[in-house]
C-alpha positions in Angstrom: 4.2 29.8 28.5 7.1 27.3 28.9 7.7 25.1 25.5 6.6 21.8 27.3 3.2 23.1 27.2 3.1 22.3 23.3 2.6 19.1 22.6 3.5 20.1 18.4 5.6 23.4 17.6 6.7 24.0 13.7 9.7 26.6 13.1 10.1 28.6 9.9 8.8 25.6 7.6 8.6 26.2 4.3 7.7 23.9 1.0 7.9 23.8 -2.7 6.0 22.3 -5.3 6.9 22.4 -8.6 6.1 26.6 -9.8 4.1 26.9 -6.2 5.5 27.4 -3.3 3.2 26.0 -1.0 4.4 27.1 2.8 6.4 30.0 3.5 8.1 30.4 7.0 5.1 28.9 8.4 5.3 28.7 12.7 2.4 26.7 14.4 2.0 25.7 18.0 -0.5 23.2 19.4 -0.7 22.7 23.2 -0.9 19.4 24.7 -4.7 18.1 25.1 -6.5 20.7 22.9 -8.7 20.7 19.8 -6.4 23.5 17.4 -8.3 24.2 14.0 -6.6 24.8 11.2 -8.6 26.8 8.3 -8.3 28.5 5.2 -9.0 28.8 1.4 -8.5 26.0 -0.8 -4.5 25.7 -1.7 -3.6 27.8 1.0 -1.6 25.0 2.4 -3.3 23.5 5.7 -2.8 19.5 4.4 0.2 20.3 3.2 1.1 21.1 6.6 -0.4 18.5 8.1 1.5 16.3 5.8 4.4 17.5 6.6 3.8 17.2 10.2 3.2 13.3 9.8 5.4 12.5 7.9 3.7 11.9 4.6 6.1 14.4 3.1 9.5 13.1 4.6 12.4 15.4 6.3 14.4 15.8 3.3 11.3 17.3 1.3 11.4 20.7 3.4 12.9 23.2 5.1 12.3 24.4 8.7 11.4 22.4 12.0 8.8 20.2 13.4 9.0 19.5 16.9 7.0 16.9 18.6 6.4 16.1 22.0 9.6 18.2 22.8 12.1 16.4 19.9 12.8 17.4 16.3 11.3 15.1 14.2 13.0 13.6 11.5 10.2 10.7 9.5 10.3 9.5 6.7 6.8 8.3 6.7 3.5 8.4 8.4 4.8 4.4 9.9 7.4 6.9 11.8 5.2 9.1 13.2 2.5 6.6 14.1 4.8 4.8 16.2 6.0 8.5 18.2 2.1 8.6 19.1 0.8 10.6 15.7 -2.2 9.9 13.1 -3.3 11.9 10.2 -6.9 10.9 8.9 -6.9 12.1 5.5 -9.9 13.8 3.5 -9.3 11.4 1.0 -9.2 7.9 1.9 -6.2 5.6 2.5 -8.0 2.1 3.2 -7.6 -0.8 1.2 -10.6 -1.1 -0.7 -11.1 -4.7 -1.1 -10.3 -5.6 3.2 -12.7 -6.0 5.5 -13.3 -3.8 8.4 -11.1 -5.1 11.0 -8.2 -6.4 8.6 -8.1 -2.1 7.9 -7.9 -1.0 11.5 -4.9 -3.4 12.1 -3.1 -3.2 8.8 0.4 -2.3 9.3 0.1 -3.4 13.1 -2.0 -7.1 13.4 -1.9 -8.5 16.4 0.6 -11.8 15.9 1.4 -14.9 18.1 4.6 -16.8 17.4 4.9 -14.7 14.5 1.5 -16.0 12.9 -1.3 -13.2 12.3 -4.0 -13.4 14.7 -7.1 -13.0 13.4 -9.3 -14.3 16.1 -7.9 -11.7 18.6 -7.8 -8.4 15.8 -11.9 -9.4 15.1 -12.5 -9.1 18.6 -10.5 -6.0 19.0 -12.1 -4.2 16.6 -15.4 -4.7 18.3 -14.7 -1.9 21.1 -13.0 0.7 18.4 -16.3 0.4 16.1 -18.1 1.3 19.1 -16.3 3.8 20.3 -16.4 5.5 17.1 -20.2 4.8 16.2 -20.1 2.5 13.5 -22.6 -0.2 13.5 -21.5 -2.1 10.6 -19.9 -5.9 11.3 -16.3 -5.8 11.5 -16.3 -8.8 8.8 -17.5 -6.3 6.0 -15.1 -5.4 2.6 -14.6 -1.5 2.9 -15.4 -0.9 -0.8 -18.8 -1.9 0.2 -19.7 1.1 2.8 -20.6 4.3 1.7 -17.4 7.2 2.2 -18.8 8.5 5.5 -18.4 4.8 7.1 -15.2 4.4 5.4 -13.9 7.6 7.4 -15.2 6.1 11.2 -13.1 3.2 9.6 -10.3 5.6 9.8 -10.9 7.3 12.9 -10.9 3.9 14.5 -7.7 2.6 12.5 -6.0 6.0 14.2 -6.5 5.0 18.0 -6.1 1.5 17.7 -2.2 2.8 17.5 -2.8 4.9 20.8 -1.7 8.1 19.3 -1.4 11.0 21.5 -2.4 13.5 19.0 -4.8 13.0 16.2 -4.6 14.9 12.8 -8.4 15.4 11.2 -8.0 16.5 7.5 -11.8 17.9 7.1 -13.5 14.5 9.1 -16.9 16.1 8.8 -17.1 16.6 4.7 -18.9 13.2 4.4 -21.2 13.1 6.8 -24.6 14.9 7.2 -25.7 17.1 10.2 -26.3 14.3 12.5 -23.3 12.1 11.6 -21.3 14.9 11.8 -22.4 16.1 15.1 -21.8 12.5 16.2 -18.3 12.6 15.2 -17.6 16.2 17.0 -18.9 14.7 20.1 -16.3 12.1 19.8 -13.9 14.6 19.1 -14.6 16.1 22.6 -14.3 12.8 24.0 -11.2 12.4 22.9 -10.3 15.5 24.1 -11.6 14.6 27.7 -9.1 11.2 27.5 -6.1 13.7 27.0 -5.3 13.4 23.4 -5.0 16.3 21.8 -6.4 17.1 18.1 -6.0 19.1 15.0 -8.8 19.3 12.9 -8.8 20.9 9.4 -12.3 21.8 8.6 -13.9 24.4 6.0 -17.2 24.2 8.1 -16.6 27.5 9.9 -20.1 26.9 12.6 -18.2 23.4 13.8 -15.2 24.6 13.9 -16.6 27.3 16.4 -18.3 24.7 18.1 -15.2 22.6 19.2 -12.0 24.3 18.6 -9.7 25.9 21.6 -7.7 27.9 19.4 -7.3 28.4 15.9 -4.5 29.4 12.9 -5.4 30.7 9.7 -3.3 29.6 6.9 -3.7 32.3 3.4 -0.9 32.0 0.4 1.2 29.7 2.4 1.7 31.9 4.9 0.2 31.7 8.7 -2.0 34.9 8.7 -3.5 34.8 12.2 -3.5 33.1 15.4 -6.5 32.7 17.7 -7.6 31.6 21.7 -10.4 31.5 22.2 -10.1 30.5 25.7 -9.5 34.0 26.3 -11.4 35.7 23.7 -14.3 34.7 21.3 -14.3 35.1 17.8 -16.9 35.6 15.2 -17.4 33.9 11.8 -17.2 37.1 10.1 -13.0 37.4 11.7 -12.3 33.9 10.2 -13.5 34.4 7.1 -11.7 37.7 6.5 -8.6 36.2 7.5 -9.2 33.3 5.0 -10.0 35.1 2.2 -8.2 39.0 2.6 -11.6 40.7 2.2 -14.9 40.9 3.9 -18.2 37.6 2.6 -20.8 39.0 3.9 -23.3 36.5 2.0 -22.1 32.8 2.4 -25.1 32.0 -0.5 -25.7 34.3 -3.7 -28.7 35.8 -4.6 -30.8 33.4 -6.7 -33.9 34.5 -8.9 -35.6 31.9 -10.6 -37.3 31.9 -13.9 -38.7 27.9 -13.7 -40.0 26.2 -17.2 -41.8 23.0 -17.8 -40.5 20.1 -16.6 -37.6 18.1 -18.7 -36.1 15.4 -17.0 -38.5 13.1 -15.0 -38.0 9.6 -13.4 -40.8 6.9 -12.6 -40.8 4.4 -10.4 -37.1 3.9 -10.4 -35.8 0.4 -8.6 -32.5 -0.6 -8.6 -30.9 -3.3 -6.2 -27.3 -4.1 -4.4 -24.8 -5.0 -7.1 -23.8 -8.0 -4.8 -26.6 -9.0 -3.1 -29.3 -9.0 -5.7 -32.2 -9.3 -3.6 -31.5 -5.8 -1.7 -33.2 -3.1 -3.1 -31.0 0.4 -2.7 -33.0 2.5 -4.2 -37.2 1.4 -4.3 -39.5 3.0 -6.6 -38.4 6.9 -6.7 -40.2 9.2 -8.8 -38.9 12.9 -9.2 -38.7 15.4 -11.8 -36.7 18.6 -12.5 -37.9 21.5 -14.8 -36.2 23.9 -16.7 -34.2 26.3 -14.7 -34.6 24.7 -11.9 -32.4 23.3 -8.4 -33.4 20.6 -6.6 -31.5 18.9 -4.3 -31.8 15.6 -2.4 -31.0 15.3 1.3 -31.0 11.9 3.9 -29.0 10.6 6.2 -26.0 8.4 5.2 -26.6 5.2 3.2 -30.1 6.7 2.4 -29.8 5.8 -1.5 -29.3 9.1 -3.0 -26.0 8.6 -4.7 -26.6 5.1 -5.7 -30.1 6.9 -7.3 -28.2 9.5 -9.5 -25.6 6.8 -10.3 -27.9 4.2 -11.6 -29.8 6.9 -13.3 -26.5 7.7 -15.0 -25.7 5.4 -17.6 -26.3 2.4 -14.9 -22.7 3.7 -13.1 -24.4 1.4 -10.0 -26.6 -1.6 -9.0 -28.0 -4.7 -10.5 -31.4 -4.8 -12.0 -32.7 -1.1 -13.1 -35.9 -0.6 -13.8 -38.3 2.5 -14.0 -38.6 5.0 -17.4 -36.3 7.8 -17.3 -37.8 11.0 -19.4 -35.5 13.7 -21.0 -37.5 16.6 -22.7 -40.7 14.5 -23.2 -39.3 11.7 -24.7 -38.8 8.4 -23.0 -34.6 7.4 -23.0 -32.7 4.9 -22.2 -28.7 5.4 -20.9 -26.6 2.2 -21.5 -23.7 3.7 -20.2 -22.4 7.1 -19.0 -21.2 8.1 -22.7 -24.7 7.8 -24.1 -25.7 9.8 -21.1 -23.1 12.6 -21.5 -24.1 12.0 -25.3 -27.9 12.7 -24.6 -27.1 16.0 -22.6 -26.8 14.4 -19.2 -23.8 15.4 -17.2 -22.4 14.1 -14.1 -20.3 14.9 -11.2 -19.3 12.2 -8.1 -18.9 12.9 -4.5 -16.0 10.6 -4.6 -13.6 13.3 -7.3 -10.5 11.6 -6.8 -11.5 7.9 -7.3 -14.6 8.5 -9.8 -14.1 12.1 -10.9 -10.4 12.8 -12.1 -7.6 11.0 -13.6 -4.6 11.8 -10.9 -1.8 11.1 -13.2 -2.8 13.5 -16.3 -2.8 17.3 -16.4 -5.0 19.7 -15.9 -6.0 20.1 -19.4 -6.7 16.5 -19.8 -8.7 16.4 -17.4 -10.6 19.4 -18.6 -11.4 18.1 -21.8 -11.3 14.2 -21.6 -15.4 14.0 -21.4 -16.0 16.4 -25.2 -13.0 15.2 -27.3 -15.6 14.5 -30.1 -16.5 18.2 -29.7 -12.5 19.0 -29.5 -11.5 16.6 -32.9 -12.2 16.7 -36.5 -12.1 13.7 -38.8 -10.9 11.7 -35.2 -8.0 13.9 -35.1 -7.9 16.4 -31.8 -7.3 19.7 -32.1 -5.0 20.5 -29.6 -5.1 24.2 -29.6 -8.8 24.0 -29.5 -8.1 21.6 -26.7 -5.9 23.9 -24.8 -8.0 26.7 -25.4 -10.9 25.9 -23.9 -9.1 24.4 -21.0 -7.7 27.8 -20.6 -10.9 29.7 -20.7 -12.2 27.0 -18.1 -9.2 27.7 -15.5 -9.8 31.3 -16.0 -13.9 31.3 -15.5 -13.7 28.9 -12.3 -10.3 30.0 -10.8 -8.8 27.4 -11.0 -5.4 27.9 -8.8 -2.1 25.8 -11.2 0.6 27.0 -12.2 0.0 25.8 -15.1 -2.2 23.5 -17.6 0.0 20.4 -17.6 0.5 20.4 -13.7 -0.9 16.8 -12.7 -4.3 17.1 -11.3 -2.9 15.1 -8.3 -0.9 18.1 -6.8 -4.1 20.6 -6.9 -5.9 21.0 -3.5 -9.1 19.7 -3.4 -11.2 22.6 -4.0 -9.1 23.3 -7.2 -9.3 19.1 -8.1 -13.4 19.9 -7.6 -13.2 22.6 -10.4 -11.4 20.9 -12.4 -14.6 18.2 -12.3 -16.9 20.6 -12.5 -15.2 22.0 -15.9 -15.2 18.8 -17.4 -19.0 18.2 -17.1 -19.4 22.1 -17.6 -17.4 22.1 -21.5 -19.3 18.9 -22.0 -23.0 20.7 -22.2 -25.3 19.7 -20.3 -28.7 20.4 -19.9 -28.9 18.6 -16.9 -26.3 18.7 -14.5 -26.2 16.0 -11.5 -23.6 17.1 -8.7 -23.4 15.0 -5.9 -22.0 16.6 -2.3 -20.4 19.6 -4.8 -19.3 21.3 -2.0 -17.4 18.4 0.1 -14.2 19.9 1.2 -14.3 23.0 -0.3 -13.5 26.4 1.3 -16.3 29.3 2.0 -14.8 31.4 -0.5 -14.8 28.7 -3.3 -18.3 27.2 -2.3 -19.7 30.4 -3.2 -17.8 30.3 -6.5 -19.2 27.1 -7.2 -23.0 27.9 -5.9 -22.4 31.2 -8.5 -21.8 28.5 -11.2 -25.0 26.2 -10.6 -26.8 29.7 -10.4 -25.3 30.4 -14.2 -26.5 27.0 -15.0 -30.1 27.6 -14.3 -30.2 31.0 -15.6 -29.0 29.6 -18.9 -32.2 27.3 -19.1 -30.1 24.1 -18.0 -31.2 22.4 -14.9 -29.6 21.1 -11.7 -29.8 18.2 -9.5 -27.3 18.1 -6.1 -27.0 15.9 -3.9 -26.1 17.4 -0.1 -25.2 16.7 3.3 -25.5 20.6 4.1 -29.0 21.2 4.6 -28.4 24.6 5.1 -27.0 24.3 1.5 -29.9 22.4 0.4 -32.4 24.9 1.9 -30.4 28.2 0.1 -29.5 26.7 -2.9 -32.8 25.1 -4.2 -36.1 25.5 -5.5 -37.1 21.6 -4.3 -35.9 19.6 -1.8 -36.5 15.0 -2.0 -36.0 13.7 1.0 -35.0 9.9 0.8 -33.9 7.3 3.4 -33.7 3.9 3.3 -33.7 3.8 -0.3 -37.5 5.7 -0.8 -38.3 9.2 -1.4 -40.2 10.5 1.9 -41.7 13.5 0.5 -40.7 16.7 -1.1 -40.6 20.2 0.1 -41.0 24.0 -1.4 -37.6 26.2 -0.7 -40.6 28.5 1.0 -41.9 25.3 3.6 -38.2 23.8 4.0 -36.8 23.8 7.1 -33.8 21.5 8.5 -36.2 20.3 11.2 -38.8 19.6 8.5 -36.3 17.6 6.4 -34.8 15.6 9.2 -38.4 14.4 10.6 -39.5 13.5 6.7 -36.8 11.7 6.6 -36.9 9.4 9.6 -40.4 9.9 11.1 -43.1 7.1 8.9 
């Protein structure tokens, strides 16, 4: 196959991080007008790549060669490679929080007239993109305001208002829930159809099957396997292996509940928009959890179900609480999320990087930053105590650092997810909220992390997740709430729960 065929080839490229090395004589070839999939564990390198590629890590950061669309590249920023025809969308967000809609998509390119922004013209422009990419919302509203699945359409839409040629998705479905997500593969296709060619990163191995052309699987830093399946399929069971080095038969462990009485229970639960305080986002939910026990709480996006476990939690969200909350019989009150950590209530968001960690301190830090009353004596810490149990922490969840005082900022995402989860973990709890725990995260490491919820319950603590995987939802739990538009529809029995069931609860009166 002659070179012009490839719209993106990359020669021998290798990267460093401080005590990782990150890529190692990596070579990747994309042809023009094809969906390529990029997979792999957790750390194995695939953004790194991709950053690379676009320029978020600049030429003199690397060794090897990218060539696009038949030219080395040589940027020193995504600006560069936007303007050759290139756009990343990153897992983790890059909008402005506090900009509308439309001021997003044309940020860094607004459409001028003698030299004076032109607001009139990039409102109406964005009209057509928010179609085109399913969002519904009006272009006028402030981003912080949306829920992190919106924010990413918000993305996708600032991307191809720069007519790139080829579009970089950094795990575009980890958001969204099965029908949102579906949406956005559909657009995906679409694009495809129009001639621009994509590369999407994605741990969800059935979508990836779904869309992809061909596929490369990145393991260790190193580019393990290459696959067409124009010419050939290939199974699940293939990609995993590559991923990981062995065979996963079981994508879920094996769970066997011993359930208690109940010991966390909320009643008639109301909370409303922090801005617009006659909005109720979450109206009159009652649930309860008992001991040993998973539920999980499934909707579509913007059903209330974060802003739920959120207000529940120390009144992290919303204006205007009210309902009783119940913890072991006993009717409690959390003023703030310290009293609730305090009272045995722990914690973890969907959103790890802007709510969960702090990017600029270490690992250890991090680990321990929610018990330093467990870790100090007389109000002095004790840092071997500290370090310690940091270590045993990194050690229990496999954490991938090379070290305890690497920043948190230069983990991959699955390894910035454990280190959340070992905060709430050393803090206690005896009853754990995790909301989407699983966003972004690898097969191998999901089941690491479903192994750890299981240790929970068998413990006597109790669980409460939060999913867009129903197929999650359904293997994990012993419960499932369904909620949308701010209610709980109805709950279902792991024995009666079905994602057909779940879906028409949740949007069938």
């Amino acid at each position: 196959m002659s070179n012009d065929e490839y719209i993106l080839e990359v020669k021998n490229l290798t990267k460093d991080f401080p005590g990782v090395r990150a890529l190692d004589s990596v070579d990747f070839k994309v042809r023009r007008g094809e969906i390529h999939c990029l997979v792999g564990e957790n750390g194995a390198g695939k953004s790194t790549l991709m950053n690379v590629v676009s320029g978020v890590l600049p030429r003199s950061e690397y060794e090897g060669v990218v060539v696009f669309k038949g030219k080395e590249t040589n940027y020193r920023s995504t600006r560069d490679s936007e303007q050759d025809g290139l756009s990343i969308i990153h897992q983790e967000l890059t909008l402005s929080p506090y900009l509308s809609i439309y001021e997003n998509i044309f940020l860094g390119h607004m459409k001028t007239r003698f030299g004076i922004i032109d607001w009139d013209t990039c409102l109406k422009d964005s009209y057509p993109l928010l179609k085109r990419v399913g969002l519904r919302e009006p272009p006028q509203t402030i981003v912080s305001k949306m829920s992190v699945g919106k924010q990413q359409l918000v993305e996708i839409a600032r991307a191809i208002s720069r007519n790139a040629e080829l579009l970089i998705f950094d795990e575009p479905t980890s958001s969204l829930n099965d029908e949102e997500s579906e949406n956005l593969l559909n657009l995906i296709r679409e694009f495809k159809k129009e001639g621009i060619t994509c590369i999407m990163i994605s741990h969800k191995l059935d979508e990836v099957l779904a869309v992809a052309d061909s596929i490369t699987i990145l393991r260790d830093g190193l580019s393990v396997a290459s696959y067409d399946l124009t010419k050939a399929p290939v199974s699940q069971q293939q990609i995993i292996k590559g991923m990981v080095g062995r065979e996963l038969k079981n994508l879920f462990p094996k769970k066997e509940p011993d359930i208690g009485d109940v010991v966390f229970e909320v009643k008639g639960w109301t909370v409303h928009h922090p801005d617009y305080h006659d909005m109720k986002i979450v109206d009159d939910a009652s649930f309860f959890v008992r001991k040993g026990e998973i539920i999980s709480f499934c909707g579509p996006m913007g059903a209330g179900r974060t802003e739920l476990m959120m207000s529940i939690f120390g009144n992290s969200y919303g204006y205007g609480a009210s309902g009783e909350i119940h913890l072991h019989n006993k009717r409690v009150t959390f003023k703030n999320p310290k009293d609730a950590i305090e009272q045995g209530v722990g914690y973890v968001s969907e959103d790890r990087k802007s709510l969960g960690l702090i990017l600029i301190q270490d690992v250890k830090t991090n680990i321990t930053n929610s018990s330093l009353p467990k870790l100090s004596k007389r109000g002095i810490l004790n840092k071997n105590l500290m370090r310690n149990k940091a270590e045993e922490y990194k050690e229990s969840l496999q954490i991938k650092t090379p070290s305890l005082e690497q920043l948190v900022r230069n983990l991959s995402g699955g390894n910035q997810q454990k280190v959340v989860l070992s905060r709430s973990l050393l803090a206690d709890p005896d009853i754990f909220i995790v909301d989407e725990p699983t966003r972004g995260i690898d097969v191998g490491a999901k089941y690491e992390i479903y192994s750890i919820l299981n240790d929970m319950v068998k413990q006597g603590k109790s669980v409460i997740v939060v999913s867009s995987e129903l197929a999650e939802a359904i293997s994990m739990s012993d419960r499932i709430y369904v909620m949308n538009e701010g209610k709980i529809k109805g709950v279902l029995d792991r024995s009666e729960a079905t994602q057909e069931r779940i879906m028409h609860m949740a949007l069938v009166d």
